[in-house]
mmCIF file of the N, C-alpha and C atoms, coordinates in Angstrom:
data_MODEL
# 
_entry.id   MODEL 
# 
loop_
_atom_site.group_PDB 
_atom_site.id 
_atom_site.type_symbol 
_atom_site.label_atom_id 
_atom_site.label_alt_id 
_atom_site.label_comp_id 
_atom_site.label_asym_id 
_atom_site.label_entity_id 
_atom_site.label_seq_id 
_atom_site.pdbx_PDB_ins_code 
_atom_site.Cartn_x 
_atom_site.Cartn_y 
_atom_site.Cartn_z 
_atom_site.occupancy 
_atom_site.B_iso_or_equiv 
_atom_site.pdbx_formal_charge 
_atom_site.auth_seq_id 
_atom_site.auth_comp_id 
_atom_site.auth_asym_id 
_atom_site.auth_atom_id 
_atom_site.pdbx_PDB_model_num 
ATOM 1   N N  . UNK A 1 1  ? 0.829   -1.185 0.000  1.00 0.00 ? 1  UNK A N  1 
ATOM 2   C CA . UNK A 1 1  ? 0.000   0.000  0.000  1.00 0.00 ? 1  UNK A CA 1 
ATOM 3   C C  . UNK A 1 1  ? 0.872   1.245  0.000  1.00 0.00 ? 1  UNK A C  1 
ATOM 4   N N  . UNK A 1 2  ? 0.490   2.133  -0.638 1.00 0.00 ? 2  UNK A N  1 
ATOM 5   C CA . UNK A 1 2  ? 0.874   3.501  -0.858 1.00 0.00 ? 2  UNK A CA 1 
ATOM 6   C C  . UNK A 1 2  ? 1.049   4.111  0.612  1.00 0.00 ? 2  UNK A C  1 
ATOM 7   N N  . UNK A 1 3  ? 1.411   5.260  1.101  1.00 0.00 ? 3  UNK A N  1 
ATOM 8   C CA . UNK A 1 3  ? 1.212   6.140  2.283  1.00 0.00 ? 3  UNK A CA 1 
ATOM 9   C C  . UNK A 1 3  ? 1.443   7.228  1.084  1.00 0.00 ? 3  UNK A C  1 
ATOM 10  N N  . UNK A 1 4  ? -0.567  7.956  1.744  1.00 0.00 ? 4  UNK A N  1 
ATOM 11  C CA . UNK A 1 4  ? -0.892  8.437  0.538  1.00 0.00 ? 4  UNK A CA 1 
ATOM 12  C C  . UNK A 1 4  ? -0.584  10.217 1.973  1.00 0.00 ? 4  UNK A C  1 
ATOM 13  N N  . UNK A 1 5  ? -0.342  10.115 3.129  1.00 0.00 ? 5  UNK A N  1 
ATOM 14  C CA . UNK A 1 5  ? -0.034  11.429 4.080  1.00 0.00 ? 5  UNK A CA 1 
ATOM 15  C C  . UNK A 1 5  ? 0.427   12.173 3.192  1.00 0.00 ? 5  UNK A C  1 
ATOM 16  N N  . UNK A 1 6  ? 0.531   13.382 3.562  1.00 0.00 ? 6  UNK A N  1 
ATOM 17  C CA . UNK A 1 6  ? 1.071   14.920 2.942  1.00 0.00 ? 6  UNK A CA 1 
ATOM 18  C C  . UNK A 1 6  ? 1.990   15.260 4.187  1.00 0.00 ? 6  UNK A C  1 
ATOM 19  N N  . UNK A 1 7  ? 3.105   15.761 3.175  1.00 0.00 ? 7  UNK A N  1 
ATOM 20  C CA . UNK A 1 7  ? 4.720   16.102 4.433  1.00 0.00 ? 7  UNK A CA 1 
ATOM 21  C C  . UNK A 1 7  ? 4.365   17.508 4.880  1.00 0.00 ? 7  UNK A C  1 
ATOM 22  N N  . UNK A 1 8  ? 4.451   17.581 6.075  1.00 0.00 ? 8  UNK A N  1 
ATOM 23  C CA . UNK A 1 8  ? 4.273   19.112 6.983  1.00 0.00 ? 8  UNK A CA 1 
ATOM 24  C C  . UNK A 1 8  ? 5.124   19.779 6.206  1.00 0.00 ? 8  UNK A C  1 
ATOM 25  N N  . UNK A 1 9  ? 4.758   21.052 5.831  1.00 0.00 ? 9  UNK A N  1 
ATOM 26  C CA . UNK A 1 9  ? 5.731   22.245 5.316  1.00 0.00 ? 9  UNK A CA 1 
ATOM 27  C C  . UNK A 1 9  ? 6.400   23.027 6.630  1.00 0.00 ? 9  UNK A C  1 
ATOM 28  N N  . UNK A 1 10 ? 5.659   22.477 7.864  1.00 0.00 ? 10 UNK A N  1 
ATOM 29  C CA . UNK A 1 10 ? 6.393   23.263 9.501  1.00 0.00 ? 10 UNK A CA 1 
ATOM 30  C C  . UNK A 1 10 ? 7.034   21.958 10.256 1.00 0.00 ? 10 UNK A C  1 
ATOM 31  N N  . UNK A 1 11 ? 8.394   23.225 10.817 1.00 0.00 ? 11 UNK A N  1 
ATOM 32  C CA . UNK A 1 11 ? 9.560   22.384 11.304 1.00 0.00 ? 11 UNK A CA 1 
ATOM 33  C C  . UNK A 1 11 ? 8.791   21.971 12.810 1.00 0.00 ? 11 UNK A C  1 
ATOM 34  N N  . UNK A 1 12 ? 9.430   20.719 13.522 1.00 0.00 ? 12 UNK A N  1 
ATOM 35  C CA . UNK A 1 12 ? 8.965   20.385 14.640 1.00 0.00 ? 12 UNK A CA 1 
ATOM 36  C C  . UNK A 1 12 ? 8.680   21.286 16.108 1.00 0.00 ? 12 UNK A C  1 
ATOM 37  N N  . UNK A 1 13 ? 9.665   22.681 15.368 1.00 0.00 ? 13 UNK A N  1 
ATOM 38  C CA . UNK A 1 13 ? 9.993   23.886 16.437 1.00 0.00 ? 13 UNK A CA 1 
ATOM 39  C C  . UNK A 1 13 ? 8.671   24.758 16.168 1.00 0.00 ? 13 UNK A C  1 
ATOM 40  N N  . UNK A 1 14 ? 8.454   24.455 15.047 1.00 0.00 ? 14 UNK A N  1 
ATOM 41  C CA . UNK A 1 14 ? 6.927   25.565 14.496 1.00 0.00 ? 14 UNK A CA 1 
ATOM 42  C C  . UNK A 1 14 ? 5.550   25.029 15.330 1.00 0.00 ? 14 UNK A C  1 
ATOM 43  N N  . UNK A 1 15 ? 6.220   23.555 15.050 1.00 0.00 ? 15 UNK A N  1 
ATOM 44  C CA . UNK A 1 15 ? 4.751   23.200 15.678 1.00 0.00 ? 15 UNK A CA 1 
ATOM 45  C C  . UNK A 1 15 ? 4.611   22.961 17.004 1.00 0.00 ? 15 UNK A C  1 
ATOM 46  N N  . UNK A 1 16 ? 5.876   23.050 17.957 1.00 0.00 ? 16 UNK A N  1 
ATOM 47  C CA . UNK A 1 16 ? 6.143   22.951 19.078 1.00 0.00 ? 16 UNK A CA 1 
ATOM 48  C C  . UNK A 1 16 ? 5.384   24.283 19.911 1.00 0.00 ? 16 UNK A C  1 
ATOM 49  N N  . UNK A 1 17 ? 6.076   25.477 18.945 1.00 0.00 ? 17 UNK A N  1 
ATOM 50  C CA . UNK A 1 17 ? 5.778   26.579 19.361 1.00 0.00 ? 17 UNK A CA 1 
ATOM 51  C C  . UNK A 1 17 ? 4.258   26.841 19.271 1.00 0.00 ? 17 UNK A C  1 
ATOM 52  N N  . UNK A 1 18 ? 3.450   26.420 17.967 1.00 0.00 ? 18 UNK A N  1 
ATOM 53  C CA . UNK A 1 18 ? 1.661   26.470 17.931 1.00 0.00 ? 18 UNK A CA 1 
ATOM 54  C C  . UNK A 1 18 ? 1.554   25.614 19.081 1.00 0.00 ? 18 UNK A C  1 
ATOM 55  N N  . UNK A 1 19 ? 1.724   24.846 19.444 1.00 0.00 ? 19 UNK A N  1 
ATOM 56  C CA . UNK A 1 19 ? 0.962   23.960 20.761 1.00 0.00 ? 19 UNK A CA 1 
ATOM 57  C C  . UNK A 1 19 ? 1.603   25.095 21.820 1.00 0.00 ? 19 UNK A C  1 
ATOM 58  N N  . UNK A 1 20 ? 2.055   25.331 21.936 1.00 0.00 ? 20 UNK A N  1 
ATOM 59  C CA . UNK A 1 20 ? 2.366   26.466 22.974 1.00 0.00 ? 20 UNK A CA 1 
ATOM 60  C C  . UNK A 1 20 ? 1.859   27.840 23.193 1.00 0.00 ? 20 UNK A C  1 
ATOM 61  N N  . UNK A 1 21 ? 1.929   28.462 21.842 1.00 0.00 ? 21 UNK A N  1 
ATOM 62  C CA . UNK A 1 21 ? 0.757   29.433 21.614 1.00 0.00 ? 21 UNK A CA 1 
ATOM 63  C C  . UNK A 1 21 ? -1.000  28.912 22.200 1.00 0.00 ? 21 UNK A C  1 
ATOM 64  N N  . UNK A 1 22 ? -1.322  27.706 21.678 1.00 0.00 ? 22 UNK A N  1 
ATOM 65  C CA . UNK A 1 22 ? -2.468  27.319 21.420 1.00 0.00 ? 22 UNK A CA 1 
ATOM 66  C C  . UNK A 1 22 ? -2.869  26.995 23.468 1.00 0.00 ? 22 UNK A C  1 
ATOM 67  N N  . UNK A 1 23 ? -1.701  26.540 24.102 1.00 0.00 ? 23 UNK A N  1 
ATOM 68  C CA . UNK A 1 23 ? -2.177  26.894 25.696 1.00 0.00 ? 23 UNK A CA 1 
ATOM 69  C C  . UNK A 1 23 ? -1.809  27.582 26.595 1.00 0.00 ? 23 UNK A C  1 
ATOM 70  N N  . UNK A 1 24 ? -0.945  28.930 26.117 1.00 0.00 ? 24 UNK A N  1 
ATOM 71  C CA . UNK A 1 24 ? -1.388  30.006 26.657 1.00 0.00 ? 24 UNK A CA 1 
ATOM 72  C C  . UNK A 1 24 ? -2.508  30.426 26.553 1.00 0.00 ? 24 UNK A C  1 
ATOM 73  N N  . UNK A 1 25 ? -3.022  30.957 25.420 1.00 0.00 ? 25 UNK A N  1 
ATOM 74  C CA . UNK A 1 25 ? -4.218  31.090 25.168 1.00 0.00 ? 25 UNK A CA 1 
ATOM 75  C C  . UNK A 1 25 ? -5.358  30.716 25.675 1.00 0.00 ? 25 UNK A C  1 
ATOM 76  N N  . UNK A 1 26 ? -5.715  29.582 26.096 1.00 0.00 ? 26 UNK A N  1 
ATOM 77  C CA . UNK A 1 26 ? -6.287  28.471 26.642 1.00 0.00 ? 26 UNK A CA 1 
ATOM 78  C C  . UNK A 1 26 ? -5.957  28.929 28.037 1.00 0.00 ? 26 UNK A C  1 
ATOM 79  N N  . UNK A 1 27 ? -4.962  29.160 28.695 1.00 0.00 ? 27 UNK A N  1 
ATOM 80  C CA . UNK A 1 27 ? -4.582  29.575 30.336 1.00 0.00 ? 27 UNK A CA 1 
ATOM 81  C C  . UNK A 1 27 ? -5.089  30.999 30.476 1.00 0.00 ? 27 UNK A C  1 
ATOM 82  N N  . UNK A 1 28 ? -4.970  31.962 29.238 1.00 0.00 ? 28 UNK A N  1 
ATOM 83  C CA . UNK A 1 28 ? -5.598  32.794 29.694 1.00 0.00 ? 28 UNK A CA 1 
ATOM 84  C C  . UNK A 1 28 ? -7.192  32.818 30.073 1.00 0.00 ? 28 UNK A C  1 
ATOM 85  N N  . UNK A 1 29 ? -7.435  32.079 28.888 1.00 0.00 ? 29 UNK A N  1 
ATOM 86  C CA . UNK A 1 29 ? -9.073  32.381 28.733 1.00 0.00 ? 29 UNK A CA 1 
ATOM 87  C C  . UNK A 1 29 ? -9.589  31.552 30.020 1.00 0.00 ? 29 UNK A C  1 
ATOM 88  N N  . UNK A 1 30 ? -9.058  30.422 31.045 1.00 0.00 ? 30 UNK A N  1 
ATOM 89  C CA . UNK A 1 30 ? -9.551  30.402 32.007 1.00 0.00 ? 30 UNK A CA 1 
ATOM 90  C C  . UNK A 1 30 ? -9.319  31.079 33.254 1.00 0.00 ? 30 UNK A C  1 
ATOM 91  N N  . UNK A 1 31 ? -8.424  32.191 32.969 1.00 0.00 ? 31 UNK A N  1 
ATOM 92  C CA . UNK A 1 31 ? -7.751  33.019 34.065 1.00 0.00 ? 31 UNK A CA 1 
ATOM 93  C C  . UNK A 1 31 ? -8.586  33.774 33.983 1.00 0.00 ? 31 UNK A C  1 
ATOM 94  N N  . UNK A 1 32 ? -9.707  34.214 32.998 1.00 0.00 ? 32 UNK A N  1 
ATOM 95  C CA . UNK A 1 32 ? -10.241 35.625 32.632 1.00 0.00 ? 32 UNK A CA 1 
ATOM 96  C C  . UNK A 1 32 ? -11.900 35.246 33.306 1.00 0.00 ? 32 UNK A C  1 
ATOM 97  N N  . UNK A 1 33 ? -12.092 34.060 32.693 1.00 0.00 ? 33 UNK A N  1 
ATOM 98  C CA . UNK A 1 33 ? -13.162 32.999 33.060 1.00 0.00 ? 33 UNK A CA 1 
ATOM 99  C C  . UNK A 1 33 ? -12.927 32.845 34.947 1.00 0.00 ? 33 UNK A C  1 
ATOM 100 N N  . UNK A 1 34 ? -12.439 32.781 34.998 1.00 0.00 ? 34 UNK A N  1 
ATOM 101 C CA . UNK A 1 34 ? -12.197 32.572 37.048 1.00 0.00 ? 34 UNK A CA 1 
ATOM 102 C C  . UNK A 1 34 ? -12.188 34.051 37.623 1.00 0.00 ? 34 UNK A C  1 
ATOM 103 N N  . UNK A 1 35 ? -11.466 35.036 36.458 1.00 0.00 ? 35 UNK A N  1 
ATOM 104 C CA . UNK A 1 35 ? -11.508 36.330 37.350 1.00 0.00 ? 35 UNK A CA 1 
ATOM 105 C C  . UNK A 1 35 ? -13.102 37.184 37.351 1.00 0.00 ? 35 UNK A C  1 
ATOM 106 N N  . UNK A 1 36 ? -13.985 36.664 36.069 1.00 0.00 ? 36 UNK A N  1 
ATOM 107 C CA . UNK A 1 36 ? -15.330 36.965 35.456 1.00 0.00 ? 36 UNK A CA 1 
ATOM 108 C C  . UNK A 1 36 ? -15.963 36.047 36.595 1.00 0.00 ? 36 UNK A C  1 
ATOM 109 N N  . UNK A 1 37 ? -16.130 35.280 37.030 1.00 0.00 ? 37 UNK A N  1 
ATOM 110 C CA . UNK A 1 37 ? -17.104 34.380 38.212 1.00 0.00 ? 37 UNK A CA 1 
ATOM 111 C C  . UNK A 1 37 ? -16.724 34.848 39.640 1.00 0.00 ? 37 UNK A C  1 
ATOM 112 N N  . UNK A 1 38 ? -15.614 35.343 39.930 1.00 0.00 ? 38 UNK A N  1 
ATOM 113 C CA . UNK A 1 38 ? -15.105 35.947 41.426 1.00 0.00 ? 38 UNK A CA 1 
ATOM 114 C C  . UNK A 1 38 ? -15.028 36.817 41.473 1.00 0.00 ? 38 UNK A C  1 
ATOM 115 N N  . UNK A 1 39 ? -15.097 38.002 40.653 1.00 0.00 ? 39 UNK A N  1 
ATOM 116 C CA . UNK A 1 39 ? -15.397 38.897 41.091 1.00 0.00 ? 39 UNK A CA 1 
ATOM 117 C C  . UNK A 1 39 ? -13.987 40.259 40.858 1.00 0.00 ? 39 UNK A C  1 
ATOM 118 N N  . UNK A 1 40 ? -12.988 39.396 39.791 1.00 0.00 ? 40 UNK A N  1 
ATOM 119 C CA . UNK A 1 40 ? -11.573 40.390 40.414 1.00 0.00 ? 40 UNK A CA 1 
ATOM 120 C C  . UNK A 1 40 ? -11.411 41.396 39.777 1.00 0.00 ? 40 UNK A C  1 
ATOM 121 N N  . UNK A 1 41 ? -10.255 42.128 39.826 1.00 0.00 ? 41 UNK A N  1 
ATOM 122 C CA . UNK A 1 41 ? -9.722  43.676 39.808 1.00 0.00 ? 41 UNK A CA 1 
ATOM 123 C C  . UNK A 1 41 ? -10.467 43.503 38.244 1.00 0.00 ? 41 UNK A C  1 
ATOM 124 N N  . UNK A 1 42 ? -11.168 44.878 38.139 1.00 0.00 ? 42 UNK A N  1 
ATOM 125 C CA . UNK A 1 42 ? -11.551 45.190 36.718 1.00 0.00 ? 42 UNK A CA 1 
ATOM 126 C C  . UNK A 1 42 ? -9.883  45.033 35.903 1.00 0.00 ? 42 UNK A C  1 
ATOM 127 N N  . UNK A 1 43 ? -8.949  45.869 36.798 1.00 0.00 ? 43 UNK A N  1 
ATOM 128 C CA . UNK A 1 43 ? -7.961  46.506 35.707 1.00 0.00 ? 43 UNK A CA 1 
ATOM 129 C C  . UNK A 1 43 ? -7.284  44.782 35.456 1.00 0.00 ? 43 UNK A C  1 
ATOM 130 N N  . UNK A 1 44 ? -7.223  43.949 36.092 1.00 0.00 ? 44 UNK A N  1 
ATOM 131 C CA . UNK A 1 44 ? -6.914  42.341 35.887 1.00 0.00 ? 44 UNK A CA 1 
ATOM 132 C C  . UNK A 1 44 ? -7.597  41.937 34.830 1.00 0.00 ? 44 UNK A C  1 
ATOM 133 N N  . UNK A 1 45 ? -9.403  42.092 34.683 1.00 0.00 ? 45 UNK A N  1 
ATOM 134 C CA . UNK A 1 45 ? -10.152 41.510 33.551 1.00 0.00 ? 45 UNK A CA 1 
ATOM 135 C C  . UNK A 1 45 ? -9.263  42.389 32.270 1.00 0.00 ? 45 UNK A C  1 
ATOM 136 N N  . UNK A 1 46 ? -9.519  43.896 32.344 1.00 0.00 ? 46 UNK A N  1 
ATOM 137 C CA . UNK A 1 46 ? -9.122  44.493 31.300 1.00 0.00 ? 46 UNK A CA 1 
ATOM 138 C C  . UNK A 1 46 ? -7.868  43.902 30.705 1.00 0.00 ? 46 UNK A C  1 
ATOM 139 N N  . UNK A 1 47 ? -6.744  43.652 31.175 1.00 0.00 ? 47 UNK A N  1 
ATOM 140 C CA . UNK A 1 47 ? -5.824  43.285 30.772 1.00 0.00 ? 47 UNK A CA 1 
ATOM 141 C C  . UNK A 1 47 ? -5.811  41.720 30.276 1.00 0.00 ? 47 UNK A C  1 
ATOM 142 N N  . UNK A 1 48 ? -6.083  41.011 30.781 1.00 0.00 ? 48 UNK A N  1 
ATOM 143 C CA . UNK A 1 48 ? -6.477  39.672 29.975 1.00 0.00 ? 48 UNK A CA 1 
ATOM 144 C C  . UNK A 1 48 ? -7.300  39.365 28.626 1.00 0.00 ? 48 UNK A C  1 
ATOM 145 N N  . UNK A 1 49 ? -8.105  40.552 28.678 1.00 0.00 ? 49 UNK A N  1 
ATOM 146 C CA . UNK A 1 49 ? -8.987  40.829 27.572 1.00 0.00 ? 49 UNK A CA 1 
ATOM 147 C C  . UNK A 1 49 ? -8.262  41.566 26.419 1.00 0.00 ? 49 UNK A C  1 
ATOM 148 N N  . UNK A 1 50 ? -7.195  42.227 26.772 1.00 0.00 ? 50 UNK A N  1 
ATOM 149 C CA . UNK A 1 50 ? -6.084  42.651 26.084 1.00 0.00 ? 50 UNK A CA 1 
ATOM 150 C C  . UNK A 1 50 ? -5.255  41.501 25.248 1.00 0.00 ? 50 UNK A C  1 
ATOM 151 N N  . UNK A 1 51 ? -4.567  41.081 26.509 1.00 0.00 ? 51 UNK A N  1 
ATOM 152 C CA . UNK A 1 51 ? -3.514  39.613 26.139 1.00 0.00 ? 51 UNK A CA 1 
ATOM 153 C C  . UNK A 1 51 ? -4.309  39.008 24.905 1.00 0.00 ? 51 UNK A C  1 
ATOM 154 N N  . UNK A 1 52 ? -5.715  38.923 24.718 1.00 0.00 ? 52 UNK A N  1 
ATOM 155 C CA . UNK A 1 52 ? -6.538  37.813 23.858 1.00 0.00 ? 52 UNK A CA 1 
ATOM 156 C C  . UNK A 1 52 ? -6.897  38.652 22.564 1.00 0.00 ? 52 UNK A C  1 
ATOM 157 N N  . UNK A 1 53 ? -7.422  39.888 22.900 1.00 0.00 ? 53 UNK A N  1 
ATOM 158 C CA . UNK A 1 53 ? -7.465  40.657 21.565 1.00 0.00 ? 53 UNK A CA 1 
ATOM 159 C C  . UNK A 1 53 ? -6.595  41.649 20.469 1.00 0.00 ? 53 UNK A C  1 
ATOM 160 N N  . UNK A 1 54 ? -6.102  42.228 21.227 1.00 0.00 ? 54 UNK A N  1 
ATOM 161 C CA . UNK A 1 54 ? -4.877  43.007 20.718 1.00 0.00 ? 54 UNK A CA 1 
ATOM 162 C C  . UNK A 1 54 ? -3.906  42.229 20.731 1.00 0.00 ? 54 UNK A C  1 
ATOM 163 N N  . UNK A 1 55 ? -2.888  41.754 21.439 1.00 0.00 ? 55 UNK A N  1 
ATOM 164 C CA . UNK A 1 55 ? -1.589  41.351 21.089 1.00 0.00 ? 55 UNK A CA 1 
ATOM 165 C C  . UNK A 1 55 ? -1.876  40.068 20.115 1.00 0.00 ? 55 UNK A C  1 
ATOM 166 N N  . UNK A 1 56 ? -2.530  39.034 19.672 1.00 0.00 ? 56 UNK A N  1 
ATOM 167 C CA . UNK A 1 56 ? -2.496  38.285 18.760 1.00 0.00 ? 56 UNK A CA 1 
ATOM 168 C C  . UNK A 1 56 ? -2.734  39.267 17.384 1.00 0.00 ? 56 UNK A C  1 
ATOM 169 N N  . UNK A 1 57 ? -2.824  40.722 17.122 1.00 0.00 ? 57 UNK A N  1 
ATOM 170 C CA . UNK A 1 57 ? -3.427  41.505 15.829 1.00 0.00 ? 57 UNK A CA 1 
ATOM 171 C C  . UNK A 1 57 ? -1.906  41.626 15.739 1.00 0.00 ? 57 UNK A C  1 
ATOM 172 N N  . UNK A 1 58 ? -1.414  42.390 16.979 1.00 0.00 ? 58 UNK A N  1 
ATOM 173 C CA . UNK A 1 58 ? -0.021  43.020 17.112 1.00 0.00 ? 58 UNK A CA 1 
ATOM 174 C C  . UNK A 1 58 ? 1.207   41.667 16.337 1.00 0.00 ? 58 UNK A C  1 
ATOM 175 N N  . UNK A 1 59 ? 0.593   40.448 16.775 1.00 0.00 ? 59 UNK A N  1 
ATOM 176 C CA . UNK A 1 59 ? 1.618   39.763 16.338 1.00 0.00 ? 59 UNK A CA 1 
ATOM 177 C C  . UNK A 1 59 ? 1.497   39.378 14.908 1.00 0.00 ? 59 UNK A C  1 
ATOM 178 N N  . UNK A 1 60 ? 0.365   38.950 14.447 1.00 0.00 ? 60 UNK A N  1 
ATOM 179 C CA . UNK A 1 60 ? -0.070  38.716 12.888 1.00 0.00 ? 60 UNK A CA 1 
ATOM 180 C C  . UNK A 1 60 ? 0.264   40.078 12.220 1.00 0.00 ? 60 UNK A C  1 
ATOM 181 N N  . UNK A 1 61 ? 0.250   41.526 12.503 1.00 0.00 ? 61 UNK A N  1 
ATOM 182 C CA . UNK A 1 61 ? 0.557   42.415 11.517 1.00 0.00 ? 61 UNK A CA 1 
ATOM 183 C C  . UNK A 1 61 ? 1.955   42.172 11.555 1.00 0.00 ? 61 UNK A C  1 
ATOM 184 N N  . UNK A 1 62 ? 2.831   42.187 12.545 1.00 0.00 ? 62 UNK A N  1 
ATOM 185 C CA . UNK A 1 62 ? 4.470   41.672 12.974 1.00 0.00 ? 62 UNK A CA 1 
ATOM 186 C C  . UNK A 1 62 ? 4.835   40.926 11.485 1.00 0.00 ? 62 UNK A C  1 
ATOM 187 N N  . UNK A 1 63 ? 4.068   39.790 11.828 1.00 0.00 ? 63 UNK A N  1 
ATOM 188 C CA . UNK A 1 63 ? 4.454   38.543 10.974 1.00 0.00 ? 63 UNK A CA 1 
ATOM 189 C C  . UNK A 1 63 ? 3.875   39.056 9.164  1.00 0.00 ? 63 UNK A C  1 
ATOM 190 N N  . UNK A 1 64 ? 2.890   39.407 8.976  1.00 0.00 ? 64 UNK A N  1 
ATOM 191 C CA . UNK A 1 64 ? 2.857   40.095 7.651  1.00 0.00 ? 64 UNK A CA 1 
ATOM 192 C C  . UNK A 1 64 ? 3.773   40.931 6.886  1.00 0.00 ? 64 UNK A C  1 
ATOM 193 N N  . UNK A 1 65 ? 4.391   42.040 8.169  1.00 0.00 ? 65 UNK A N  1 
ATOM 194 C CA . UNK A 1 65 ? 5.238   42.861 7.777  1.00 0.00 ? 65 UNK A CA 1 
ATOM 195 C C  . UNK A 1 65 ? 6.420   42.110 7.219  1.00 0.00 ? 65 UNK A C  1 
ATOM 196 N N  . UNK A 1 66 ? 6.988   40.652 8.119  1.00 0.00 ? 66 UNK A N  1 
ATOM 197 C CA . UNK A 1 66 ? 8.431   40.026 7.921  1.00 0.00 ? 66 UNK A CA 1 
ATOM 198 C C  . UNK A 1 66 ? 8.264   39.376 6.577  1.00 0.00 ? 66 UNK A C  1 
ATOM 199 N N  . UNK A 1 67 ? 7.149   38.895 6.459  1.00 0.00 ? 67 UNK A N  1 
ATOM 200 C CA . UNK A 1 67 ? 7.152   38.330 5.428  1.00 0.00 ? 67 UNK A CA 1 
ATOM 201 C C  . UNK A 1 67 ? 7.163   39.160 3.579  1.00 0.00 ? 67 UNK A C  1 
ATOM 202 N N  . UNK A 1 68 ? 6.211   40.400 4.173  1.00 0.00 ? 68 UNK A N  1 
ATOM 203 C CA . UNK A 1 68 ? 6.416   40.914 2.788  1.00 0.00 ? 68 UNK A CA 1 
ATOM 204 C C  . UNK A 1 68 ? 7.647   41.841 2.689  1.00 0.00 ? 68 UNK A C  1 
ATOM 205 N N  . UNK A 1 69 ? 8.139   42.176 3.581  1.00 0.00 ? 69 UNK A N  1 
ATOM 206 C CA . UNK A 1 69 ? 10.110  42.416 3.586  1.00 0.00 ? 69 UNK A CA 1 
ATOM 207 C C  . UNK A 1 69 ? 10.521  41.780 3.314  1.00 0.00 ? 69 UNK A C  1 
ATOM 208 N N  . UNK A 1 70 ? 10.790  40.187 3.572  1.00 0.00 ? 70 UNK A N  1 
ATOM 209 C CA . UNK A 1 70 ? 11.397  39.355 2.982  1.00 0.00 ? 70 UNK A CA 1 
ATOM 210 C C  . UNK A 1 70 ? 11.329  38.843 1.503  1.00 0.00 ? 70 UNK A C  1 
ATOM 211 N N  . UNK A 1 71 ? 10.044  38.601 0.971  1.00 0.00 ? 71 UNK A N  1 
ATOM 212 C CA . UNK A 1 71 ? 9.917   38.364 -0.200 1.00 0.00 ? 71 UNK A CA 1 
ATOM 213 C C  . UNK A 1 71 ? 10.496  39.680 -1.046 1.00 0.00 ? 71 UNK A C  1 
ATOM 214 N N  . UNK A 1 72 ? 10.322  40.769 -0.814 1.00 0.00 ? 72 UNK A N  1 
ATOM 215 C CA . UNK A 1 72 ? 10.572  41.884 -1.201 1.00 0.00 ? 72 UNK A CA 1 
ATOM 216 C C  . UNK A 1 72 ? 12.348  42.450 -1.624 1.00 0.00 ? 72 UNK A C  1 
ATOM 217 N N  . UNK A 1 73 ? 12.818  41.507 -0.549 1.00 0.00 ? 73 UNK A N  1 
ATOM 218 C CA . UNK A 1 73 ? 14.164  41.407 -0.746 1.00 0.00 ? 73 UNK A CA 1 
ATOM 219 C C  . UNK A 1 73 ? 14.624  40.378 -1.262 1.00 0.00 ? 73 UNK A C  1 
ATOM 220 N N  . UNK A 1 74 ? 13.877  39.860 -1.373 1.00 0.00 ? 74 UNK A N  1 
ATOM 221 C CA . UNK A 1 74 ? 14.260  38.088 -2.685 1.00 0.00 ? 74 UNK A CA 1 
ATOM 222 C C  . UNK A 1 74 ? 14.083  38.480 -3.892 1.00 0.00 ? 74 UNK A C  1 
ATOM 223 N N  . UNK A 1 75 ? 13.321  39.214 -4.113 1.00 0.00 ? 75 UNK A N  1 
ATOM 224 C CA . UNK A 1 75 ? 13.032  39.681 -5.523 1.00 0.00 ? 75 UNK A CA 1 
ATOM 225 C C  . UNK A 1 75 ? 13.736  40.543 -6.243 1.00 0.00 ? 75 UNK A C  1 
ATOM 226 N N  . UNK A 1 76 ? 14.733  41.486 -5.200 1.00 0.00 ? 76 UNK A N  1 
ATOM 227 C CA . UNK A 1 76 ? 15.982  42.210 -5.805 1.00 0.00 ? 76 UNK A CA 1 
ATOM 228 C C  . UNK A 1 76 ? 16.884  41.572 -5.943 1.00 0.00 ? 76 UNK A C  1 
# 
């Protein structure tokens, strides 16, 4: 029989790092979830609500920027 799988185009460090991304994320959202049922410091919610909405934009525009610099300089 064939092994008909498709080869990951991401190194074991890429995907090391998404599972890592993927539970912070996950730690926050129950940190935010425990501080939303008890009651805690607004300026605590605010900032967790931060960590989840803004800095993942902050990092995807990051990563857009590297990439179209880079191609940009392959092409000269």
């Amino acid at each position: 029989m064939k092994d008909t799988r498709q080869k990951s185009s991401y190194t074991p460090l890429q995907r090391g790092l998404a599972m890592a991304g993927i539970l912070l994320i996950a730690a926050v959202i129950l940190l935010l979830i425990y501080n939303l049922l008890t009651g805690g410091p607004e300026s605590t919610i605010l900032g967790l609500l931060f960590c989840l909405i803004v800095l993942p934009c902050i990092l995807y525009g990051f990563r857009m920027y590297v990439e179209h610099t880079v191609k940009k300089k392959e092409k000269e």
